[in-house]
ChimeraX commands (.cxc) that place a marker at each C-alpha (Angstrom):
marker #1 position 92.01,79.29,135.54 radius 0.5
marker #1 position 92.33,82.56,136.65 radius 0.5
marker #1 position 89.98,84.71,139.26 radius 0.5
marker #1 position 89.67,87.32,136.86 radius 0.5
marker #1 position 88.62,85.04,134.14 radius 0.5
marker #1 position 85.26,84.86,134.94 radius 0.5
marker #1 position 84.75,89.12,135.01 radius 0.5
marker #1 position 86.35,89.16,131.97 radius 0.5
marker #1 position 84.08,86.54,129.78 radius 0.5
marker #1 position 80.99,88.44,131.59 radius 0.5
marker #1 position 82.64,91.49,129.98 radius 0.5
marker #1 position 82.78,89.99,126.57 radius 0.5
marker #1 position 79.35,89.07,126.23 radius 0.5
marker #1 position 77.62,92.61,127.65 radius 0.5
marker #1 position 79.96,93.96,124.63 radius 0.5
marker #1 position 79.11,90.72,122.37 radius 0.5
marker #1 position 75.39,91.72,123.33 radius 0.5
marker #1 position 75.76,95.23,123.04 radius 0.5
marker #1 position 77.46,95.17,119.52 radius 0.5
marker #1 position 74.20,92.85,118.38 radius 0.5
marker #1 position 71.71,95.32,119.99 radius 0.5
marker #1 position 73.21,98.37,118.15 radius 0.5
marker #1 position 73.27,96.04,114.75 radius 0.5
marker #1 position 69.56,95.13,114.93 radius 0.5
marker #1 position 69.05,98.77,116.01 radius 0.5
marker #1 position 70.63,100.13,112.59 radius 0.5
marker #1 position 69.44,97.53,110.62 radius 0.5
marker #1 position 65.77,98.24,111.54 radius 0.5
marker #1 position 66.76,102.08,111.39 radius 0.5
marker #1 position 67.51,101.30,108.14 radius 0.5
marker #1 position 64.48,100.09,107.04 radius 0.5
marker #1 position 62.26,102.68,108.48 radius 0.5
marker #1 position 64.14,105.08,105.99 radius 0.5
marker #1 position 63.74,102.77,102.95 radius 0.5
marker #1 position 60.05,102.41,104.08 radius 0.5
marker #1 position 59.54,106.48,104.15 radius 0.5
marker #1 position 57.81,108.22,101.72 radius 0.5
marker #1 position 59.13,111.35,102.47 radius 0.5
marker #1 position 61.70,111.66,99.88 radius 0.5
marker #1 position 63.69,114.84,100.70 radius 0.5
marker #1 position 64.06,112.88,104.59 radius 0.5
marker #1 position 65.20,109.85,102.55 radius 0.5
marker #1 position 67.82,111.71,100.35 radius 0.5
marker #1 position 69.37,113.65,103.33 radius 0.5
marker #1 position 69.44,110.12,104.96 radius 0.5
marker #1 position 71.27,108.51,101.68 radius 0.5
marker #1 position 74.01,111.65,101.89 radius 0.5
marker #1 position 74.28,110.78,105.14 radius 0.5
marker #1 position 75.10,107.35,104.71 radius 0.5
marker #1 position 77.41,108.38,102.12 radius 0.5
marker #1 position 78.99,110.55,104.01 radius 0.5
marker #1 position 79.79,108.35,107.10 radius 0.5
marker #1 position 81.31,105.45,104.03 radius 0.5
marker #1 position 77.98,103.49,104.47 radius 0.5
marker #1 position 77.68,103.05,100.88 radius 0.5
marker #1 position 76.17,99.86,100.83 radius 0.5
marker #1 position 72.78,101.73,102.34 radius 0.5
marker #1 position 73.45,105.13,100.34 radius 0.5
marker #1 position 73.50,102.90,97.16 radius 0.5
marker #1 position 70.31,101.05,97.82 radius 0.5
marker #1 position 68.35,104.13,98.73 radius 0.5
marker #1 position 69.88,106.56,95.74 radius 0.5
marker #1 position 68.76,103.92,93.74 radius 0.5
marker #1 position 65.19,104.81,94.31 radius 0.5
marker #1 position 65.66,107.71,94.77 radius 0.5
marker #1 position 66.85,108.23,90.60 radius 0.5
marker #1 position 63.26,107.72,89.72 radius 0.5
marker #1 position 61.93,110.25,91.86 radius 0.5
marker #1 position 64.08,112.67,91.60 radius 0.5
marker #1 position 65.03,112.32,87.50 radius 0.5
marker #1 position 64.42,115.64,85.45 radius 0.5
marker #1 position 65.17,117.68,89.03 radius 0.5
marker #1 position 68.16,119.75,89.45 radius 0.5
marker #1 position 68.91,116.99,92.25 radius 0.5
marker #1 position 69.49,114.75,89.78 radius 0.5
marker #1 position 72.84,115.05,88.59 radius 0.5
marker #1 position 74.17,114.95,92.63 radius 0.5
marker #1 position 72.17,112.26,93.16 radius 0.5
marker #1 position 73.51,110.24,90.32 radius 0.5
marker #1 position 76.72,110.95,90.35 radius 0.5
marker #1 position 76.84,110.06,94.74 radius 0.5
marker #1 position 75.18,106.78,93.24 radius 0.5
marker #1 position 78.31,105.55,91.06 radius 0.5
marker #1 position 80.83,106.92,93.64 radius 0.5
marker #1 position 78.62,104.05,95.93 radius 0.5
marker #1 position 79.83,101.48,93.65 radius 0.5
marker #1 position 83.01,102.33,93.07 radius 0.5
marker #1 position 84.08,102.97,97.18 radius 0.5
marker #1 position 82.74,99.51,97.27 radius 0.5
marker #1 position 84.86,98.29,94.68 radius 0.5
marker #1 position 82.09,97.30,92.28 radius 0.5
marker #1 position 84.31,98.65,89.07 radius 0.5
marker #1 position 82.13,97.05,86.74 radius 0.5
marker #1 position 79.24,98.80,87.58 radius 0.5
marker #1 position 80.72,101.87,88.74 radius 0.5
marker #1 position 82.61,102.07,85.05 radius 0.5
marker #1 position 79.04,101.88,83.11 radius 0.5
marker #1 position 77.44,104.49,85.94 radius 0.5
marker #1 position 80.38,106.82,85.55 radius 0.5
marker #1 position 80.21,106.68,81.71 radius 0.5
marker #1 position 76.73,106.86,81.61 radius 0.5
marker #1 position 76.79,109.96,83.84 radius 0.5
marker #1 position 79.31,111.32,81.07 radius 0.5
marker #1 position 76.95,110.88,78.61 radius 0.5
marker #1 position 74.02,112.36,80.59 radius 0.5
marker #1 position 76.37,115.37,81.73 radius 0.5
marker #1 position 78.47,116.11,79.27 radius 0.5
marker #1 position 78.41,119.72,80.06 radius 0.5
marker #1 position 78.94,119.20,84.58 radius 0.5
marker #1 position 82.31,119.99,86.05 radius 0.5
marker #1 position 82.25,116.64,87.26 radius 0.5
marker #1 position 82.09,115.43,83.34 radius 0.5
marker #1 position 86.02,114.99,82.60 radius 0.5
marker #1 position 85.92,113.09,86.11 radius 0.5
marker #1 position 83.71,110.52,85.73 radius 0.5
marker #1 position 85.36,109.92,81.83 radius 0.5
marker #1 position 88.51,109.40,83.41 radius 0.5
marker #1 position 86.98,107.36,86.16 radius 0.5
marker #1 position 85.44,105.13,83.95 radius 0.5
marker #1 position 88.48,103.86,81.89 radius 0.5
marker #1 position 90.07,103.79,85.71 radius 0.5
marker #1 position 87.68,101.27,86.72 radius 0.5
marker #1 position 88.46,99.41,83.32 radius 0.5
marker #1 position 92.14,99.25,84.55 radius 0.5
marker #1 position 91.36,97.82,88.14 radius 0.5
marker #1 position 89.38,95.27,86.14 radius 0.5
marker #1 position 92.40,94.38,84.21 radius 0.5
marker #1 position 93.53,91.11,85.33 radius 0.5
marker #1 position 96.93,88.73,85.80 radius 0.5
marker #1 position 98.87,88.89,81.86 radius 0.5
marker #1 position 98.27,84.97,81.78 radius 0.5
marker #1 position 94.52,85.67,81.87 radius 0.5
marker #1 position 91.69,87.10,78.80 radius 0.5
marker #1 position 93.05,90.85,78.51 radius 0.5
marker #1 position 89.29,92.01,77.08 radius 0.5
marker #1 position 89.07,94.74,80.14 radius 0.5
marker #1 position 92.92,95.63,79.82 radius 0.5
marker #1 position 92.42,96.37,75.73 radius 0.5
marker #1 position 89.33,98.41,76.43 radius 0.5
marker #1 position 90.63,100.04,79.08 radius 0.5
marker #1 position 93.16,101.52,76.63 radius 0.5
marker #1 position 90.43,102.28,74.04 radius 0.5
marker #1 position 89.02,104.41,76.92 radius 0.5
marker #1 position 92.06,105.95,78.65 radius 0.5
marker #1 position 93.21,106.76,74.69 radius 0.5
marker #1 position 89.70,108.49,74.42 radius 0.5
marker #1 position 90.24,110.60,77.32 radius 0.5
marker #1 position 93.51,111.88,76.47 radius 0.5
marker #1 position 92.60,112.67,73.50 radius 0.5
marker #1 position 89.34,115.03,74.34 radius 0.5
marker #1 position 90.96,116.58,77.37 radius 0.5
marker #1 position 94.41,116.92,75.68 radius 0.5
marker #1 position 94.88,119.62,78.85 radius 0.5
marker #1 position 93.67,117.88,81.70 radius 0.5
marker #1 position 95.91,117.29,84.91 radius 0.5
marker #1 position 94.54,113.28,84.19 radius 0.5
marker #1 position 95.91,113.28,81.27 radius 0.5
marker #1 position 99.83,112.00,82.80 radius 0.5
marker #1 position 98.18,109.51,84.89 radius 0.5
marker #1 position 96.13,108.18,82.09 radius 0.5
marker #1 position 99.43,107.91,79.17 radius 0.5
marker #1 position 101.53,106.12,82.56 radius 0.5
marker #1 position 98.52,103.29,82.77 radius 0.5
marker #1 position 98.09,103.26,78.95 radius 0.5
marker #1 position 101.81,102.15,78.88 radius 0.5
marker #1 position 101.34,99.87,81.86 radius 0.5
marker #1 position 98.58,98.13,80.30 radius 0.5
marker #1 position 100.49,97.73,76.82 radius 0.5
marker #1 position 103.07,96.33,78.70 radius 0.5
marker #1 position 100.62,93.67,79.84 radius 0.5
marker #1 position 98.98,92.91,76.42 radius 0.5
marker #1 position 102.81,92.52,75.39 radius 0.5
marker #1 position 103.59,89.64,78.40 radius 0.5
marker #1 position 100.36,87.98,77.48 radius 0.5
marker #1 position 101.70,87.64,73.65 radius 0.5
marker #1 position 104.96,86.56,75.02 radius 0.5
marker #1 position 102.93,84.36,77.55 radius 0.5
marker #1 position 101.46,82.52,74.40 radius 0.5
marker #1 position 104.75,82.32,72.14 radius 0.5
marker #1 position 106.39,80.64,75.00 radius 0.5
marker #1 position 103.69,78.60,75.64 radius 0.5
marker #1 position 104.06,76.89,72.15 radius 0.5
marker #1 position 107.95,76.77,72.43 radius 0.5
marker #1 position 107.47,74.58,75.70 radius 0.5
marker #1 position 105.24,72.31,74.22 radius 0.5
marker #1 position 107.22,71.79,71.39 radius 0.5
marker #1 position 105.61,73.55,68.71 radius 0.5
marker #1 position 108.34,75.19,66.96 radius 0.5
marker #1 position 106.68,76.62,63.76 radius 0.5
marker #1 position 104.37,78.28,65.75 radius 0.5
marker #1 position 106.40,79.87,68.29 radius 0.5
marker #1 position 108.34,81.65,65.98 radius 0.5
marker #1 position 105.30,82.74,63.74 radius 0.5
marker #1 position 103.71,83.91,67.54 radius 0.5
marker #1 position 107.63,85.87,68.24 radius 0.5
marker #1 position 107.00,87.58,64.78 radius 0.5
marker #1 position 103.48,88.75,65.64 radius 0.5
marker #1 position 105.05,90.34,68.68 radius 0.5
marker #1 position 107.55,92.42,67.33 radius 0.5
marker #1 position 105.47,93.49,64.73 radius 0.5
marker #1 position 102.79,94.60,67.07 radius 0.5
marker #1 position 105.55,96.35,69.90 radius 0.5
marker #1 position 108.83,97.76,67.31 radius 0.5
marker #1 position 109.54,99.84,69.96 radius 0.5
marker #1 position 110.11,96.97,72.45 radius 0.5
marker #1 position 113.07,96.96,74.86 radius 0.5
marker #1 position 112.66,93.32,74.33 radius 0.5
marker #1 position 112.94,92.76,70.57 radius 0.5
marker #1 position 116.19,91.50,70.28 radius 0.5
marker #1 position 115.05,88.64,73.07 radius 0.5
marker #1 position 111.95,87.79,70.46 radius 0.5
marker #1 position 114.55,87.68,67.63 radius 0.5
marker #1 position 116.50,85.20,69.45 radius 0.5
marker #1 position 113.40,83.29,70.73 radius 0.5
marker #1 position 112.53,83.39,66.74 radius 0.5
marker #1 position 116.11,81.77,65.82 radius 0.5
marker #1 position 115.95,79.00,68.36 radius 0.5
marker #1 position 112.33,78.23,67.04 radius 0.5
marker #1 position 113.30,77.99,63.64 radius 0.5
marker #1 position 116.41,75.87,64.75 radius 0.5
marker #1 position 114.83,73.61,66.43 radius 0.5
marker #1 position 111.71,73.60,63.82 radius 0.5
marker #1 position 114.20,72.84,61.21 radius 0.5
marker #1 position 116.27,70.48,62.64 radius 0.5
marker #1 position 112.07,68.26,63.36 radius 0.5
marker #1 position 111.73,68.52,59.67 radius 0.5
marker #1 position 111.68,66.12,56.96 radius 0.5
marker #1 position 115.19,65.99,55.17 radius 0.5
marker #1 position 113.80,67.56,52.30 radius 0.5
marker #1 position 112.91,70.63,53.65 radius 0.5
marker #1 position 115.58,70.86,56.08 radius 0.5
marker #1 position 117.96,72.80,54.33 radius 0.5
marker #1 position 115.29,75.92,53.46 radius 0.5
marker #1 position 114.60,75.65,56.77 radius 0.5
marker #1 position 117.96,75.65,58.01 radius 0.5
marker #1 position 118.57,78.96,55.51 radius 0.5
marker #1 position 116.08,80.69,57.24 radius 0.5
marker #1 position 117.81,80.28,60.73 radius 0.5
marker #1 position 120.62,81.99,58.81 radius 0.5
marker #1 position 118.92,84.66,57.71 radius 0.5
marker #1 position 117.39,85.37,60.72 radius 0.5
marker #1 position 121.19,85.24,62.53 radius 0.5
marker #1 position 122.29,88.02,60.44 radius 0.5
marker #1 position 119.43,89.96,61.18 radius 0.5
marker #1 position 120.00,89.64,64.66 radius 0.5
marker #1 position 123.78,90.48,64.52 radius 0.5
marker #1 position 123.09,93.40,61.86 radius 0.5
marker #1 position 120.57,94.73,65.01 radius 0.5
marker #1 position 121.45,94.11,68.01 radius 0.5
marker #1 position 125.42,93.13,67.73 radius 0.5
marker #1 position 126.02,93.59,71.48 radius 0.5
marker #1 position 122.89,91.83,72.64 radius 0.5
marker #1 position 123.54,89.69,75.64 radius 0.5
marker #1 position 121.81,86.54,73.73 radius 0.5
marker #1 position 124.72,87.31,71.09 radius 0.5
marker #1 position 126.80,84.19,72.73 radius 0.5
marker #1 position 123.67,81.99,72.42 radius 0.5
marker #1 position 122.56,83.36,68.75 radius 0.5
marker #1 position 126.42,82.05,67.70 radius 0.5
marker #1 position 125.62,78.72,68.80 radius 0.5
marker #1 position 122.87,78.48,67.31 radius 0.5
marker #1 position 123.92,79.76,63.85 radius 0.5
marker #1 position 126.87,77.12,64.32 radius 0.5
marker #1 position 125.02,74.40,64.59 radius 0.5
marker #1 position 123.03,75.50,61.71 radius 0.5
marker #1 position 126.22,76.12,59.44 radius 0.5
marker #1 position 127.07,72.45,60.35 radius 0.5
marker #1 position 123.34,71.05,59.60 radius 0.5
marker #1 position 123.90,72.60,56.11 radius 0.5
marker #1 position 126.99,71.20,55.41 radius 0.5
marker #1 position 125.91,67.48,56.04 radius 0.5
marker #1 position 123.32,68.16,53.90 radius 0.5
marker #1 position 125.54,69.59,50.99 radius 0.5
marker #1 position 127.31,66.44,51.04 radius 0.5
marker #1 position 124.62,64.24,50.82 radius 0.5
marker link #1:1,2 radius 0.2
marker link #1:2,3 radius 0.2
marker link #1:3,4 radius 0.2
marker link #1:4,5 radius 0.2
marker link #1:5,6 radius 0.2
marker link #1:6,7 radius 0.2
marker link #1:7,8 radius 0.2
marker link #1:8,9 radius 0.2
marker link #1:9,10 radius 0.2
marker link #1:10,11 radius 0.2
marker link #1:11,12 radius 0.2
marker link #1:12,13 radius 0.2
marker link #1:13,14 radius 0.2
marker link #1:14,15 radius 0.2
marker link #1:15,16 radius 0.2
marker link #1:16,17 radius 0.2
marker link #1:17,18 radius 0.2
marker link #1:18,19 radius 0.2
marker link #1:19,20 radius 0.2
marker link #1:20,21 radius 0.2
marker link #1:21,22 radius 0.2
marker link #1:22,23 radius 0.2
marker link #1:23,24 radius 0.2
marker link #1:24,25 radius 0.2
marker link #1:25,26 radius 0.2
marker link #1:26,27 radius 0.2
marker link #1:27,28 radius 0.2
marker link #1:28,29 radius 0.2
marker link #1:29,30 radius 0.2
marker link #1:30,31 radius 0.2
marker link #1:31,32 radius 0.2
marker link #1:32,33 radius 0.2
marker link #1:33,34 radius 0.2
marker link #1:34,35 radius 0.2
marker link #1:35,36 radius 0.2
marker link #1:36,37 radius 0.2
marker link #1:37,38 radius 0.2
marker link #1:38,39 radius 0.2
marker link #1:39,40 radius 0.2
marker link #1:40,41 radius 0.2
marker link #1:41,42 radius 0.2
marker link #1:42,43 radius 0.2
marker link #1:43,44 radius 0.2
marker link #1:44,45 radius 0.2
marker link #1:45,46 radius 0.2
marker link #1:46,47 radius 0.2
marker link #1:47,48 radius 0.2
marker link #1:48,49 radius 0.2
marker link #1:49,50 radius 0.2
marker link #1:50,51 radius 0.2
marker link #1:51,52 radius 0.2
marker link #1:52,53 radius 0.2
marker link #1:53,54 radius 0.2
marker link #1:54,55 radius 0.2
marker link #1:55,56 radius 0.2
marker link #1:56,57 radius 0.2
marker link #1:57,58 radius 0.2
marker link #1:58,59 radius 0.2
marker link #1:59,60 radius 0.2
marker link #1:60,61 radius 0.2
marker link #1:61,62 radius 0.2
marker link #1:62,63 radius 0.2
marker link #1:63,64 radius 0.2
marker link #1:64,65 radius 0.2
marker link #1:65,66 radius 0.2
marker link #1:66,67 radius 0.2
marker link #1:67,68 radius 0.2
marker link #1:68,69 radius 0.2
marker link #1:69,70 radius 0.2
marker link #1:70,71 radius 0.2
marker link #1:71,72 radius 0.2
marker link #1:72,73 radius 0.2
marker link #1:73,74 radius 0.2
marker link #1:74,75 radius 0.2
marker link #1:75,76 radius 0.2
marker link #1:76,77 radius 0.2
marker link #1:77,78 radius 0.2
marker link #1:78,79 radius 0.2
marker link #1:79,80 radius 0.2
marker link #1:80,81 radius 0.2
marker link #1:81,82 radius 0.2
marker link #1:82,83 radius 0.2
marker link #1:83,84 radius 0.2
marker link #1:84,85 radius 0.2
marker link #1:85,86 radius 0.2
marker link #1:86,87 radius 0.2
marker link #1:87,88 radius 0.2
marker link #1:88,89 radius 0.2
marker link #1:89,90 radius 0.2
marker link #1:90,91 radius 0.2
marker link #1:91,92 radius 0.2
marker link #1:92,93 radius 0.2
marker link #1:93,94 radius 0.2
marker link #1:94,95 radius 0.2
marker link #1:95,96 radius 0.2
marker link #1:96,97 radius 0.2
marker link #1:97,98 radius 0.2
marker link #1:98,99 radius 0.2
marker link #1:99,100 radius 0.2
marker link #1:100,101 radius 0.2
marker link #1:101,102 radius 0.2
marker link #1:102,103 radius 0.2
marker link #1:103,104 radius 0.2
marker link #1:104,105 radius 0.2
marker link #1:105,106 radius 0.2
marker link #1:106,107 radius 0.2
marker link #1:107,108 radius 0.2
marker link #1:108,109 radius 0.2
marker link #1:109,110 radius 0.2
marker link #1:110,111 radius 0.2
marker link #1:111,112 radius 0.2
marker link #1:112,113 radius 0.2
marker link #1:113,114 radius 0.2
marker link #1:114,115 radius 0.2
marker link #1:115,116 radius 0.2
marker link #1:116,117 radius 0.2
marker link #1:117,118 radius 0.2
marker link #1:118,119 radius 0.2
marker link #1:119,120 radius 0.2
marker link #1:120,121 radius 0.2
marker link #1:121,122 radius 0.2
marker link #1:122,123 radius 0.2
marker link #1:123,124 radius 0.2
marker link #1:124,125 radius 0.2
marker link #1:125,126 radius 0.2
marker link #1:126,127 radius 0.2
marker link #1:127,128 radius 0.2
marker link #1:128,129 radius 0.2
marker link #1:129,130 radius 0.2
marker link #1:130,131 radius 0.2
marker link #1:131,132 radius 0.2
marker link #1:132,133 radius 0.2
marker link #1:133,134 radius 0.2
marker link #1:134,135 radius 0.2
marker link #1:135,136 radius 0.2
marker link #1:136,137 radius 0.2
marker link #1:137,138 radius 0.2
marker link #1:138,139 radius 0.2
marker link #1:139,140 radius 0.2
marker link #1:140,141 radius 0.2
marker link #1:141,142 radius 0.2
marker link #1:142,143 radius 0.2
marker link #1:143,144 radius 0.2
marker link #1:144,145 radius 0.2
marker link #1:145,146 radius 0.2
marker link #1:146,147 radius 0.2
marker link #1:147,148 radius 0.2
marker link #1:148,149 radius 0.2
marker link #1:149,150 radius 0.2
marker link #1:150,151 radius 0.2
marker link #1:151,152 radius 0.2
marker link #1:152,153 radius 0.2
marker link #1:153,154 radius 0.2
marker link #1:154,155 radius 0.2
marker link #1:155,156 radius 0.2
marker link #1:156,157 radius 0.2
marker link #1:157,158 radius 0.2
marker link #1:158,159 radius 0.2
marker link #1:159,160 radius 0.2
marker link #1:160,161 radius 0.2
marker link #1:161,162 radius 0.2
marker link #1:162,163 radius 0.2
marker link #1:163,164 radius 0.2
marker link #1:164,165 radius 0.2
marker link #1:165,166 radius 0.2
marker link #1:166,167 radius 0.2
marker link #1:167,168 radius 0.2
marker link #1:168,169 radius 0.2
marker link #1:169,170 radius 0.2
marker link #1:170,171 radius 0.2
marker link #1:171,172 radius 0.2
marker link #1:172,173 radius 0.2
marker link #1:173,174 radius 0.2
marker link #1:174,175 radius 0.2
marker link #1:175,176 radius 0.2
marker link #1:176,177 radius 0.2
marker link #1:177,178 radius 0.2
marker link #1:178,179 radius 0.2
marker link #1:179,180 radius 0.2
marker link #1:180,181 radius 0.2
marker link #1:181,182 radius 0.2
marker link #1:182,183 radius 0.2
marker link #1:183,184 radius 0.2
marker link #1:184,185 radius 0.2
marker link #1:185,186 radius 0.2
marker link #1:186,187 radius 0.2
marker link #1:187,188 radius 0.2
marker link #1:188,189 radius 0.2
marker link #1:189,190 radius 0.2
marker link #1:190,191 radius 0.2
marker link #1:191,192 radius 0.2
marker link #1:192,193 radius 0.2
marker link #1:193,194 radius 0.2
marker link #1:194,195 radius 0.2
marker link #1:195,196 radius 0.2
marker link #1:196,197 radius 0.2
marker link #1:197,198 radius 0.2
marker link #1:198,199 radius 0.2
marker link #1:199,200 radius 0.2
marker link #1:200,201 radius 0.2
marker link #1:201,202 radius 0.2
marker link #1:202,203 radius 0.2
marker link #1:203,204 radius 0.2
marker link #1:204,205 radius 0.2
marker link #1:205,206 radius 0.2
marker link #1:206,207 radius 0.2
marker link #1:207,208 radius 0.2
marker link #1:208,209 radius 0.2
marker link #1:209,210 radius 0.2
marker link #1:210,211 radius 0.2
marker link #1:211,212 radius 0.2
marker link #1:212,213 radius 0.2
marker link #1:213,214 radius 0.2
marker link #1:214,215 radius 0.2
marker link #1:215,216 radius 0.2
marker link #1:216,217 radius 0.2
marker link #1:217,218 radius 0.2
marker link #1:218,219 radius 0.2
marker link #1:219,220 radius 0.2
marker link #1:220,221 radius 0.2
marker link #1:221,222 radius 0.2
marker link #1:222,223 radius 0.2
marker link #1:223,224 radius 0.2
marker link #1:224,225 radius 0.2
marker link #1:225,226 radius 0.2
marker link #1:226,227 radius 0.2
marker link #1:227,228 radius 0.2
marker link #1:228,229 radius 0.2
marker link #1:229,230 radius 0.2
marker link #1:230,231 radius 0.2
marker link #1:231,232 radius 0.2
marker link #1:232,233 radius 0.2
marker link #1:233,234 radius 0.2
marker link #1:234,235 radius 0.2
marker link #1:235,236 radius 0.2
marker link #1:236,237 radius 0.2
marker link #1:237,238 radius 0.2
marker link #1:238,239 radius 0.2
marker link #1:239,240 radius 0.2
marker link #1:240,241 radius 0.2
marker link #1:241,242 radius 0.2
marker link #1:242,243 radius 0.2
marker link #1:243,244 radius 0.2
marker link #1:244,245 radius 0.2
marker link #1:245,246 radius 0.2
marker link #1:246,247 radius 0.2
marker link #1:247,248 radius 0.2
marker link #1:248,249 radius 0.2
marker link #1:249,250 radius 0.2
marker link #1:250,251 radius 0.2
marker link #1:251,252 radius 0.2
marker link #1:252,253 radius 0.2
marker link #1:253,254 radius 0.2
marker link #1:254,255 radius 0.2
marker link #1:255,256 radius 0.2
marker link #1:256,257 radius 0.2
marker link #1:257,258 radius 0.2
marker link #1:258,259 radius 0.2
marker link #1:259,260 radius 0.2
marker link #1:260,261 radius 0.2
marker link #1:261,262 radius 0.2
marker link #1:262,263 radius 0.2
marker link #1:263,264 radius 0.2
marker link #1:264,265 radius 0.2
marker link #1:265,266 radius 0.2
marker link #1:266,267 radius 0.2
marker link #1:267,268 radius 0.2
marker link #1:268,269 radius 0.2
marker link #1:269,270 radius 0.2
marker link #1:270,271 radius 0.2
marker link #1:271,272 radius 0.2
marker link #1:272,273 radius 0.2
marker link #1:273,274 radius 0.2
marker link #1:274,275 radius 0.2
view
């Protein structure tokens, strides 16, 4: 062991000792302000706290301090401090309902458009992984949508249509998340009814042509499952969906795979012609 080693662990625990002393010494600083009944004391105390990013203690005391002060012209500062708290700490849910609340409370403040535009924001943070319930992703669009269309003008208003396509984009995986889902596990019929949905619901889709091929291999393979007698209707459909595809997309790179499908479809319909 070294000769210094001793020094330096007798360093470490004056800090160690030190860093507990100044904890207990906030903490119970801390409490003597949420104890006060001196409210204008305990509101520059909460700003402070706010403003050195304590907003752990800033929240708990502004949260008093909305009773006291509600129907003052401190009010609206006070309130809108205490959903900034939430949000700095990452608390989107609450800070979403504060922010839209304070919208609704303030619909005339400067700070009005922000906390409209913050609200949907916290919506989107909320948003989670496309394989997961999109409920915050769709309502975060019914918000951001909102926005755009009050403040047509705002500066927001590109940052809000980017995040409105981002989160499309999303709902669009999780419907392709779910038609896959039934193609894997072997449920044909309802893969290609789920590949539909989607390009009905996204026409614009730079992936259409992939859900048209994803909707001929269902139906192949759906068809070629199925009972002789309803094969060859089945089989017909393929067809018609093949020269849908071709008549859209004719240099699609799933062209090659399309043609081998259709093929083998062509040559399922002639065995059954014969029989």
């Amino acid at each position: 062991m070294s000769i210094f080693a001793p020094i330096i662990m007798k360093k470490i625990a004056v800090l160690f000792i030190l860093a507990v002393s100044l904890m207990v010494s906030c903490k119970s600083s801390f409490e003597k302000v949420q104890k006060s009944k001196d409210y204008p004391y305990k509101l520059t105390k909460a700003n402070e706290y706010y403003d050195k990013k304590q907003f752990g203690r800033a929240n708990t005391l502004y949260e008093e301090l909305l009773t006291i002060y509600k129907g003052t012209k401190s009010f609206e500062s006070i309130y809108y401090k205490y959903a900034f708290s939430f949000y700095n700490q990452r608390d989107y849910l609450a800070a979403s309902y504060h922010f839209k609340n304070f919208a609704d409370l303030f619909p005339k403040s400067d700070k009005a458009e922000e906390c409209e535009y913050l609200n949907s924001l916290c919506l989107y943070y909320m948003s989670p992984d496309y394989t997961l319930d999109q409920t915050n992703t769709v309502k975060s669009i019914g918000e951001m949508q909102a926005f755009v269309n009050t403040h047509p003008d705002s500066k927001r208003v590109k940052d809000a249509n980017k995040m409105i396509d981002e989160s499309r984009d999303k709902l669009e995986q999780k419907d392709n998340y779910s038609a896959e889902l039934y193609f894997k596990i072997g449920e044909f019929k309802a893969a290609a009814v789920a590949f539909e949905q989607i390009i009905r619901k996204y026409p614009d889709s730079k992936f259409v042509d992939y859900y048209l091929y994803k909707i001929i291999e269902s139906s192949f393979k759906y068809a070629r499952n199925s009972i002789p007698d309803k094969q060859e209707d089945r089989f017909n459909q393929v067809k018609a969906h093949y020269n849908e595809f071709v008549r859209k997309f004719p240099k699609s790179q799933y062209r090659s795979e399309v043609e081998k499908i259709n093929a083998l479809s062509l040559q399922a319909l002639k065995k059954i012609s014969k029989l």
